[in-house]
C-alpha positions as CSV (number, residue, x, y, z in Angstrom):
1,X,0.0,0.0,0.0
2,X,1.5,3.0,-1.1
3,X,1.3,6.9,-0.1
4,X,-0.9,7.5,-3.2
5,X,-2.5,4.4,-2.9
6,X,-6.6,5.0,-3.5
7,X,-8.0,4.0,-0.3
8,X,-11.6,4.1,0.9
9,X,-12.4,3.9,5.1
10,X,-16.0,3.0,5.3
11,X,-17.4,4.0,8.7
12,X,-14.6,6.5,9.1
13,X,-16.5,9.0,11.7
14,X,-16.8,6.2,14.1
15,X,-14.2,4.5,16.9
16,X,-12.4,2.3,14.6
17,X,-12.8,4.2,11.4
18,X,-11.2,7.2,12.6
19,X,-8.6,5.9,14.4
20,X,-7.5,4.4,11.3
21,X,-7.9,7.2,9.1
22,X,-5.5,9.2,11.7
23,X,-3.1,6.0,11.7
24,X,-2.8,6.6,7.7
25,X,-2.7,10.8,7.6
26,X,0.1,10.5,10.1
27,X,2.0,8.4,7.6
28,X,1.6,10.6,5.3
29,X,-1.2,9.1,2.7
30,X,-3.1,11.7,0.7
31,X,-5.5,9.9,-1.2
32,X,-7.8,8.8,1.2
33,X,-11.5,8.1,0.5
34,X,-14.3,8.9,3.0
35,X,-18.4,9.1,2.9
36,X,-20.8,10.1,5.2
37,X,-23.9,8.2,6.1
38,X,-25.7,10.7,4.3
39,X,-23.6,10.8,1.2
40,X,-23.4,7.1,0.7
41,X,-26.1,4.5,2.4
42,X,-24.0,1.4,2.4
43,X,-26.4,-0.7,2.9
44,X,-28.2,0.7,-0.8
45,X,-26.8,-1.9,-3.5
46,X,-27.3,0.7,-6.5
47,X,-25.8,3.3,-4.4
48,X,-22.7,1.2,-3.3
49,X,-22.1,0.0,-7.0
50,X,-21.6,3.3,-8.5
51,X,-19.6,4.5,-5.6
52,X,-17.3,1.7,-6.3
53,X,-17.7,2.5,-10.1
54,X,-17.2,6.1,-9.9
55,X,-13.8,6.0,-7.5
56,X,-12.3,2.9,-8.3
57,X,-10.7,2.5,-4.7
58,X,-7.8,0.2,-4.4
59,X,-7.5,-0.9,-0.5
60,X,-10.7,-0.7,1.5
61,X,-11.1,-0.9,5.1
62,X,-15.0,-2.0,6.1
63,X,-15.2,-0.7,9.4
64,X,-18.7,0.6,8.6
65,X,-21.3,-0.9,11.3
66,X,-24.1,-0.9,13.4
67,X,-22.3,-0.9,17.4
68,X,-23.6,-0.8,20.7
69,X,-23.8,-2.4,24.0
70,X,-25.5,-5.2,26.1
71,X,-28.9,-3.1,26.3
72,X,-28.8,-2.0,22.5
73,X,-28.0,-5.6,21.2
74,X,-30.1,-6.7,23.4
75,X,-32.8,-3.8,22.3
76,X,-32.2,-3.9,18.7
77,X,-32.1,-7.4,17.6
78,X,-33.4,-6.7,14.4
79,X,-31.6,-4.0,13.2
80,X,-27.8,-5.2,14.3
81,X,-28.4,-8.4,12.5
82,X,-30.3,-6.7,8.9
83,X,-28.2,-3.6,9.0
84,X,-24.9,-5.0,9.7
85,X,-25.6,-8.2,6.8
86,X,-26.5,-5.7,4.4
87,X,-23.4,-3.2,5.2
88,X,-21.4,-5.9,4.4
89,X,-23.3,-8.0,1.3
90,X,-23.0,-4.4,-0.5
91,X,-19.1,-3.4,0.0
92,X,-17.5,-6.5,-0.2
93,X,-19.2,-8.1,-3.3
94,X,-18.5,-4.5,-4.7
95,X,-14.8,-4.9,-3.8
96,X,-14.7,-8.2,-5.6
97,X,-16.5,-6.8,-8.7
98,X,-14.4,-3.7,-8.7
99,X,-11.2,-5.5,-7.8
100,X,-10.0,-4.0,-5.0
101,X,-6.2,-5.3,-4.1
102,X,-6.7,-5.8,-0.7
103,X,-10.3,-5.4,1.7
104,X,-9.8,-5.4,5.6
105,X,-12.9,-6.3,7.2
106,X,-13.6,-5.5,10.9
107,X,-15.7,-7.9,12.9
108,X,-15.6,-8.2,16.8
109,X,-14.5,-11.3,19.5
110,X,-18.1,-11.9,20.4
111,X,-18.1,-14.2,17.4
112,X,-16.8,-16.8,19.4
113,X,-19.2,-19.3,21.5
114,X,-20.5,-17.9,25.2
115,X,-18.5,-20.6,26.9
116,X,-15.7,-20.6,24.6
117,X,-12.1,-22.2,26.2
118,X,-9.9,-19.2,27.4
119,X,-8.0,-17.7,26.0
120,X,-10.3,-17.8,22.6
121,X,-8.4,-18.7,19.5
122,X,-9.0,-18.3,15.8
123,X,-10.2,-22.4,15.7
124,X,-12.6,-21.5,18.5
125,X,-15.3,-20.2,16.1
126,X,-18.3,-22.3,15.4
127,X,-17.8,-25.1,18.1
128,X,-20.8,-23.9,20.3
129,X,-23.8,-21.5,21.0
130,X,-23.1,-17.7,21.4
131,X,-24.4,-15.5,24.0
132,X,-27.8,-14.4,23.4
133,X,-27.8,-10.6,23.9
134,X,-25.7,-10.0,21.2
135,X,-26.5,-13.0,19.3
136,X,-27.3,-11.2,16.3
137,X,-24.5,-9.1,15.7
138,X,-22.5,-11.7,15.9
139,X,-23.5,-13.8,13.8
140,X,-23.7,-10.8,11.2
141,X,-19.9,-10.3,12.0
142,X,-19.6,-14.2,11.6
143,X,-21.5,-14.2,7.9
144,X,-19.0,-11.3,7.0
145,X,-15.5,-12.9,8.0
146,X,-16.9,-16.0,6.1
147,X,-17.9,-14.2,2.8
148,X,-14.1,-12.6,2.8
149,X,-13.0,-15.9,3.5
150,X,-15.2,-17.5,0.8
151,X,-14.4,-15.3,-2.3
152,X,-10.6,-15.6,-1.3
153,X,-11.0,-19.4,-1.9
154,X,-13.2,-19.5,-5.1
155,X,-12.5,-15.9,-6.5
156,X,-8.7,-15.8,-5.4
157,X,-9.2,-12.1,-3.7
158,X,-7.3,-10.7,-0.8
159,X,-9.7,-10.1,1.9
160,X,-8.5,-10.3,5.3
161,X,-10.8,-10.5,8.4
162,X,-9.7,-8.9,12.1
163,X,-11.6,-9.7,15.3
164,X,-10.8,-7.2,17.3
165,X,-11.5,-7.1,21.5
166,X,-13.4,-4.8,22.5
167,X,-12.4,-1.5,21.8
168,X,-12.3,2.1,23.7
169,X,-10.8,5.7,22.2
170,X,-11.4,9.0,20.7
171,X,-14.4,9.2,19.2
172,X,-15.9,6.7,21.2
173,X,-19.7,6.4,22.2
174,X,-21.1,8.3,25.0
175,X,-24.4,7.7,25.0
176,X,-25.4,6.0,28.0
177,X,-28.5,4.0,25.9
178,X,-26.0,2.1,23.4
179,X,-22.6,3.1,24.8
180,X,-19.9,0.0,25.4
181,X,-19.0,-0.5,28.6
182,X,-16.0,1.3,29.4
183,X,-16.8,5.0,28.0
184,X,-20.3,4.4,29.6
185,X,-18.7,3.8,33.2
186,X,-16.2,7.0,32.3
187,X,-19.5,9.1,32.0
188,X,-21.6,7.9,34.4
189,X,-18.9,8.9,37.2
190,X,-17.9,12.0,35.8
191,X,-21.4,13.0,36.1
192,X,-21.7,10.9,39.4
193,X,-18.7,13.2,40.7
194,X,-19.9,16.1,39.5
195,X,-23.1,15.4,41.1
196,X,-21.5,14.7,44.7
197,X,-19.6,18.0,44.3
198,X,-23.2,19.8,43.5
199,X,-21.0,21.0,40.0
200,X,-24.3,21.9,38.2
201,X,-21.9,23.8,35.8
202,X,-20.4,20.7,35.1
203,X,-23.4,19.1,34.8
204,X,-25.3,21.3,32.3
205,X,-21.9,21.4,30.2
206,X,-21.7,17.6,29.9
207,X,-25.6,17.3,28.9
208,X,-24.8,20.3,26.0
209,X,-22.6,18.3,24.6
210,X,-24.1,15.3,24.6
211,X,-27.7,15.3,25.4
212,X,-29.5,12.3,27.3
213,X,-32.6,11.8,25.2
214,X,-34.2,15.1,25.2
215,X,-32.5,16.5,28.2
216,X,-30.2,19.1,27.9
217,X,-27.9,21.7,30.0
218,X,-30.9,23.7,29.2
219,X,-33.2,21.7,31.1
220,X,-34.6,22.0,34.7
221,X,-32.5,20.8,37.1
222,X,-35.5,18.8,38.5
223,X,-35.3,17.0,34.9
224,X,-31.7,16.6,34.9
225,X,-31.7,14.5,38.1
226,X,-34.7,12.8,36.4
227,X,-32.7,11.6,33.9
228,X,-29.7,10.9,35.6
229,X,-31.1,9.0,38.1
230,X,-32.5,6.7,35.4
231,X,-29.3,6.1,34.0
232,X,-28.0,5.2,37.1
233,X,-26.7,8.3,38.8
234,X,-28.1,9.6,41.9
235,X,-28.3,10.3,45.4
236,X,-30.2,8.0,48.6
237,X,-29.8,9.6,51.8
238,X,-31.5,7.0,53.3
239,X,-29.6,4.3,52.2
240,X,-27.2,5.0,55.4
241,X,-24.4,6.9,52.8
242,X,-24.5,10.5,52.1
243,X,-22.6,9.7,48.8
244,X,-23.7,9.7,44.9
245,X,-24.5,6.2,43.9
246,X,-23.3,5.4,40.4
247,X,-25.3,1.8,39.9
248,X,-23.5,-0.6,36.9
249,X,-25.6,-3.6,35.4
250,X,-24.5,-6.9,36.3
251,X,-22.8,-8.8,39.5
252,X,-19.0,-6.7,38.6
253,X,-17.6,-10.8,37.6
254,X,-17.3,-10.6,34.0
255,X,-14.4,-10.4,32.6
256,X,-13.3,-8.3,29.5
257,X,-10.5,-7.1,27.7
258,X,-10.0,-4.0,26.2
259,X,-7.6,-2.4,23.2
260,X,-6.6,1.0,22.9
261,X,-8.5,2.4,19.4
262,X,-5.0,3.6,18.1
263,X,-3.2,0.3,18.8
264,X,-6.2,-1.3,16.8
265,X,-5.2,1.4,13.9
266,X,-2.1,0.4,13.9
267,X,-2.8,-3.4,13.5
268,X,-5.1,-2.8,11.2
269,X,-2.6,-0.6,8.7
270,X,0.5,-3.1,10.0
271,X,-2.1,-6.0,8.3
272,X,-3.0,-4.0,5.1
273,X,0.7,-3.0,4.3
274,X,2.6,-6.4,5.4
275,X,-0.3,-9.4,5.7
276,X,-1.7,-11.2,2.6
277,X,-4.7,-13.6,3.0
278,X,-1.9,-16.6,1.9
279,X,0.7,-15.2,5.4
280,X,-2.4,-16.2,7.2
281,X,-3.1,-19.5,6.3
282,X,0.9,-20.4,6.6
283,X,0.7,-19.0,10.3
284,X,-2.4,-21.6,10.5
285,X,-0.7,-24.2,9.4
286,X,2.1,-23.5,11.2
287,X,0.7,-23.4,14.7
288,X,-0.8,-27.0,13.5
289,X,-4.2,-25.5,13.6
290,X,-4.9,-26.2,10.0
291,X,-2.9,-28.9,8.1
292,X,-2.9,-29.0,3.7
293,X,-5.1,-31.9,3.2
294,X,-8.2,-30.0,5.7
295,X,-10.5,-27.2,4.2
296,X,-9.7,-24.1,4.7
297,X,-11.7,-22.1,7.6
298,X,-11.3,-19.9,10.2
299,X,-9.0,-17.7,8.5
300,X,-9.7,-14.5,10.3
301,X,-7.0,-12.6,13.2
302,X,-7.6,-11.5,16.6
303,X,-6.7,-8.2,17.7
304,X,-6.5,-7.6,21.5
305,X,-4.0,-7.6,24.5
306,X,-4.4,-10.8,25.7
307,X,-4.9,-9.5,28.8
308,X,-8.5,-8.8,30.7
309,X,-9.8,-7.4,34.1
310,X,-13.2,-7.8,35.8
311,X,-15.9,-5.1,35.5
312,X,-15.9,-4.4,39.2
313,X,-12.4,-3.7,39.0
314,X,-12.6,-1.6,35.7
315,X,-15.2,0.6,37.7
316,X,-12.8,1.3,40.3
317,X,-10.1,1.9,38.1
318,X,-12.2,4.4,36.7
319,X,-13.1,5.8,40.0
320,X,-9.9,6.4,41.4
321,X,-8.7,8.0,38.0
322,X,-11.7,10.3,38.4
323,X,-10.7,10.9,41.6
324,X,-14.5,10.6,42.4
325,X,-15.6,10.1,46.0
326,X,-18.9,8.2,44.9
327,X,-20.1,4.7,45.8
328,X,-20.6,2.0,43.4
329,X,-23.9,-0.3,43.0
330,X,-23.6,-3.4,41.2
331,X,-27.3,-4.2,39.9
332,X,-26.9,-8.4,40.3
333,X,-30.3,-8.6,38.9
334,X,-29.1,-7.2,35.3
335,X,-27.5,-9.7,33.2
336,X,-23.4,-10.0,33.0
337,X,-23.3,-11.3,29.3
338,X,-20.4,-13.8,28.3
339,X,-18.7,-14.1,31.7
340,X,-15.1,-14.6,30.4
341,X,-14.0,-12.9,26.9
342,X,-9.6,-13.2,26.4
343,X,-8.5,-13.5,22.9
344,X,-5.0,-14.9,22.3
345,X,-3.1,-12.5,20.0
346,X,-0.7,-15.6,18.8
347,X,-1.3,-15.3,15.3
348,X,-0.9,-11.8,15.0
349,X,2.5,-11.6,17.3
350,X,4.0,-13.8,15.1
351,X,3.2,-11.8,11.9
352,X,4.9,-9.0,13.6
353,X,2.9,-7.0,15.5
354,X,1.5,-6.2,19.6
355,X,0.1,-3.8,21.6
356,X,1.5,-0.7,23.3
357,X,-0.9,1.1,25.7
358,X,-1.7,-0.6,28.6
359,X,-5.0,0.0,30.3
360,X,-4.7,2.5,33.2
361,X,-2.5,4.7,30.8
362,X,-5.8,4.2,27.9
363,X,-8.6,5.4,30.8
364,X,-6.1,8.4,31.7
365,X,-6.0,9.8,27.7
366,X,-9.8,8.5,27.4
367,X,-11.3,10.7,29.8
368,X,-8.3,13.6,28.9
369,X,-10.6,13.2,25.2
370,X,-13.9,13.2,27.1
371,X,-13.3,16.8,28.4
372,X,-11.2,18.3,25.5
373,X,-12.9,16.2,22.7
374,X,-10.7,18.7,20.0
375,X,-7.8,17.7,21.2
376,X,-6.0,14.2,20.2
């Protein structure tokens, strides 16, 4: 992939799309395609072919999707599983038809089966049911790594599939309705903080920003605390603690791992510049996970640390960064999701490349980008 080298970034306003798209200005690439939801509906088959027609892109990375947490997974059945199929149907057929070089396709590690082995590997995939919350995303993420997969085997193209863990960064979702866990637990006790401290400045400046359904900084302060306090922030005198409860779904146990959005940027552009479909299935075979005489399958990579903390401790992780003198509620009645999710980064370290930000140091320049969005 070269500096001039025509490449299109669907789904470049989101988490992984612009961290990518920063990942390939730094190194100085200038011909870099982008579209807007409202410029191009991806999920529109005309609209997708003459795009493809028209600009002829040679590297593409699909990072395009519909995202969101436990409750809008959960929520939205329907729409992760037809929206994410079609986002995918559209640009990579298009790729093949066009003849792009070389697609990167972005799925995520809740492919794998709710009570996968730990750490999960690549060979993991298919060998039992997934977790039902999310159940339909995944297996949209699981039809698009197998359509990459199957039109590199009959059509001989270059498509390579990533499984990233689960993400955080600039850029990242806020809203406390479909937010991932780790921004939604940044926001929750920067408003629980605030809300200990009586900060209404704070307050109101946080809900300009980023509104919580139709409540604003320009709202009552009556329907603030409304609001808050059904997202989980508030204040009980008379449950014997004078202190701003911040209450988190789930018994605190489950496990997750998390990757720094830029580290994930650079894996993906290490991949496009030095990985070919063919480097994957030699690392396969290789580890012994795939010999010559089986079929090929399960060709995709995991991105992650391969490294994971509970939830309970991620909330006081972010707590204590905060500095926030607020107590934590763990809601056992809400459902944890997969308890354990570890993905083992093998394949990938041996193709060259591993992480570099560490956790605490992420949630530090996470919630530095939550109050000075501008500044990266």
């Amino acid at each position: 992939m070269q500096k001039e080298s025509k490449i299109f970034i669907a789904g470049h306003q989101g988490l992984v799309g612009s961290a990518i798209k920063r990942n390939l200005e730094k190194r100085g690439h200038t011909n870099i395609i982008t579209r807007t939801r409202e410029e191009l509906d991806l999920t529109e088959a005309d609209a997708v072919n003459a795009f493809f027609s028209n600009e002829k892109p040679t590297y593409v990375f699909l990072a395009a999707a519909k995202v969101g947490g436990i409750v809008a997974n959960n929520k939205y059945r329907a729409d992760f599983i037809y929206e994410n199929l079609m986002i995918q149907n559209q640009v990579i057929h298009q790729s093949y038809i066009h003849n792009v070089k070389k697609l990167l396709f972005l799925g995520s590690t809740c492919i794998y089966p709710k009570d996968c082995p730990q750490p999960m590997i690549e060979e993991n995939l298919l060998t039992g049911p997934l977790e039902f919350t999310n159940e339909p995303y995944a297996i949209a993420k699981i039809a698009g790594l197998k359509m990459c997969e199957s039109y590199n085997i009959q059509y001989g193209t270059n498509f390579i599939s990533v499984m990233p863990t689960n993400l955080y960064g600039p850029n990242d979702n806020f809203n406390l309705e479909t937010s991932h866990v780790l921004p939604a637990l940044i926001r929750k006790i920067h408003l629980g903080k605030a809300l200990q401290e009586e900060n209404w400045e704070v307050i109101r400046e946080d809900l300009d920003q980023r509104p919580l359904e139709t409540i604003s900084g320009q709202s009552t302060q009556e329907e603030i605390y409304t609001v808050l306090r059904k997202y989980g922030v508030y204040r009980e005198p008379s449950a014997g603690s004078q202190n701003v409860r911040v209450k988190i779904w789930g018994t605190g146990n489950a496990m997750r791992e998390f990757l720094w959005s830029e580290d994930m940027a650079e894996a993906c552009v290490f991949i496009m510049k030095n990985v070919n479909f063919q480097d994957v299935i030699s690392i396969a075979r290789k580890s012994g996970s795939s010999t010559f005489d089986e079929p090929l399958r399960n060709t995709h990579l995991n991105i992650g640390t391969g490294k994971d903390i509970s939830i309970k401790e991620l909330a006081y992780l972010v707590k204590n960064t905060l500095a926030a003198e607020i107590d934590l509620l763990f809601d056992v009645k809400k459902p944890d999701g997969t308890m354990k999710k570890l993905t083992d980064p093998a394949k990938l370290h041996q193709l060259g490349w591993k992480h570099k930000i560490e956790l605490e140091e992420g949630v530090k320049k996470l919630y530095k980008w939550y109050l000075m969005p501008d500044v990266l």
